[in-house]
C-alpha positions as CSV (number, residue, x, y, z in Angstrom):
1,X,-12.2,1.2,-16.6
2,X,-11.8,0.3,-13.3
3,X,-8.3,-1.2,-11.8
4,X,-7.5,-2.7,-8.6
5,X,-3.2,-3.3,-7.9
6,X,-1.6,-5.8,-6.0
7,X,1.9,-5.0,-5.5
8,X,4.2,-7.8,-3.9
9,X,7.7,-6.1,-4.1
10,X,9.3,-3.9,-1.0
11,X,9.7,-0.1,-1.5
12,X,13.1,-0.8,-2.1
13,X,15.4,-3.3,-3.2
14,X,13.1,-4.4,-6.4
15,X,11.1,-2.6,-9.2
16,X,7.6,-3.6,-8.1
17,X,6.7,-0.7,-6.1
18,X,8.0,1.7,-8.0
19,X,6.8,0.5,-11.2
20,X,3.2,0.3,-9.7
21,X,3.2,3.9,-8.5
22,X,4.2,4.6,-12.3
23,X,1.3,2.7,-13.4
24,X,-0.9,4.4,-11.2
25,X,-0.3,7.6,-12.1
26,X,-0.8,6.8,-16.1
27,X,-3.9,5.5,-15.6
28,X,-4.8,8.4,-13.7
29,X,-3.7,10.4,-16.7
30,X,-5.4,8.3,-19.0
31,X,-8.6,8.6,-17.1
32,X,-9.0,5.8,-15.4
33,X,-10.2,4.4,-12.0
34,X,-8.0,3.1,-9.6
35,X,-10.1,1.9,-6.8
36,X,-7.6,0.4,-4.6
37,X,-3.7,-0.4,-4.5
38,X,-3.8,-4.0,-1.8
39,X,0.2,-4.2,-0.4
40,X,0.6,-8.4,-0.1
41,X,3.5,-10.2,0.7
42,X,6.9,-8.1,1.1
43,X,4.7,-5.8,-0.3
44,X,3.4,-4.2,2.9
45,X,6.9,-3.0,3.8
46,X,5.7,-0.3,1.9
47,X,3.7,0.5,4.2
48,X,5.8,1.3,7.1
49,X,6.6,4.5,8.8
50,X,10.0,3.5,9.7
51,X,11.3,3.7,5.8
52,X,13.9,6.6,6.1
53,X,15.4,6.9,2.9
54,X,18.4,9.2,2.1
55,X,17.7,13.2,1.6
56,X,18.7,12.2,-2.2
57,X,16.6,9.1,-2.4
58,X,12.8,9.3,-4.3
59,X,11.0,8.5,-0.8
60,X,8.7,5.6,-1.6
61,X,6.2,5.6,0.8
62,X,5.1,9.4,0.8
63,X,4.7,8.9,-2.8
64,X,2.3,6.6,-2.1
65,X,1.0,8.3,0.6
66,X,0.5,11.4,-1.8
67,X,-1.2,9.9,-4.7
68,X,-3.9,8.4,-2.2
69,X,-3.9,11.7,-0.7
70,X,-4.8,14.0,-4.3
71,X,-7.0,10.8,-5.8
72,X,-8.2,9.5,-3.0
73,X,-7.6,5.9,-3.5
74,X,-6.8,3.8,-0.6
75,X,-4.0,1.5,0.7
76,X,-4.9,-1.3,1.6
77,X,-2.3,-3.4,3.8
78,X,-2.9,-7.6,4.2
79,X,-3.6,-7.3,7.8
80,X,-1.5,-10.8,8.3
81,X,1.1,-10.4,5.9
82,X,2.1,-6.9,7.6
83,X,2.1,-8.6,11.3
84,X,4.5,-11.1,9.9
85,X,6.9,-8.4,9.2
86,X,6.5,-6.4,11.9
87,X,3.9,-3.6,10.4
88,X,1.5,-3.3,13.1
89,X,-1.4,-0.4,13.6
90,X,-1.7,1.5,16.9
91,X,-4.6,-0.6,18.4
92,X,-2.3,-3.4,18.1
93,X,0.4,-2.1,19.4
94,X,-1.4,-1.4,22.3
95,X,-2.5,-4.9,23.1
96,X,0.8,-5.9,23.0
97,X,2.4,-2.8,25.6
98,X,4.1,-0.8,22.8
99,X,2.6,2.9,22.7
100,X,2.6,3.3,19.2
101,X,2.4,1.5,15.7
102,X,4.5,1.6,12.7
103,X,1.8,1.8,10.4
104,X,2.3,5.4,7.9
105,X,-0.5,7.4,7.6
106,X,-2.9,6.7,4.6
107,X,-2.6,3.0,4.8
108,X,-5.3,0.4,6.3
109,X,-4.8,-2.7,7.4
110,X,-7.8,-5.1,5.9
111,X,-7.9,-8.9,6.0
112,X,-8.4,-11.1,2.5
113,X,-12.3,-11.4,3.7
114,X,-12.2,-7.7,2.7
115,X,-10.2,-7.8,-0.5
116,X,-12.2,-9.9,-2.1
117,X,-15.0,-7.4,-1.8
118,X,-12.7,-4.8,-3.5
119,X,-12.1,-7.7,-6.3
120,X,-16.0,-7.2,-7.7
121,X,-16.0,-3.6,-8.0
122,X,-12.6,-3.9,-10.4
123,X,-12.8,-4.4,-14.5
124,X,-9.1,-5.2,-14.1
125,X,-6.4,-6.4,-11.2
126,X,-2.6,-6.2,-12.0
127,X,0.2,-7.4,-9.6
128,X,3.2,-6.1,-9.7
């Protein structure tokens, strides 16, 4: 089957994130397709390079940057969501004077036009 995730939680603070890289990686094992993770709402906090967690701390966002990396699934960010908390790409930084972004690597910034495109290739979508 083929899945699509939604996850709506922050790397840290709640269970949401962490939950759905869980889920991810079982249906990986179980041989499944995960087309897409979409990062929506507080959700796209996930998706910034600025997370620093501490030397002891499971680190989130490389996690997710890894599983996309060995299964090549993409991040996909809600392009508004993101620029409402401050999670911009570098071509937007640039239009607004600031030399770089805080987008992390792996992750794309897409607009819900573009999600729902994603939504007919899935057999199944599951928030988190």
């Amino acid at each position: 089957m083929n899945y699509m995730l939604i996850v709506t939680g922050p790397p840290y603070g709640t269970e949401n994130s962490s939950t759905a890289l869980l889920f991810s990686r079982a249906l990986i094992n179980y041989g499944h397709k995960l087309n897409s993770v979409f990062f929506y709402f507080n959700g796209v906090l996930n998706a910034s390079e600025m997370i620093s967690p501490a030397d002891d701390e499971f680190n989130l966002v490389q996690a997710w940057q890894e599983l996309s990396y060995h299964f090549k699934i993409k991040l996909h960010v809600c392009i508004s969501a993101a620029y409402r908390r401050g999670i911009i790409g570098d071509s937007q930084a640039l239009k607004i004077g600031i030399n770089k972004g805080n987008l992390a690597h792996g992750f794309i910034l897409i607009g819900l036009n573009e999600l729902s495109e994603y939504f007919q290739t899935c057999d199944r979508i599951i928030q988190f």
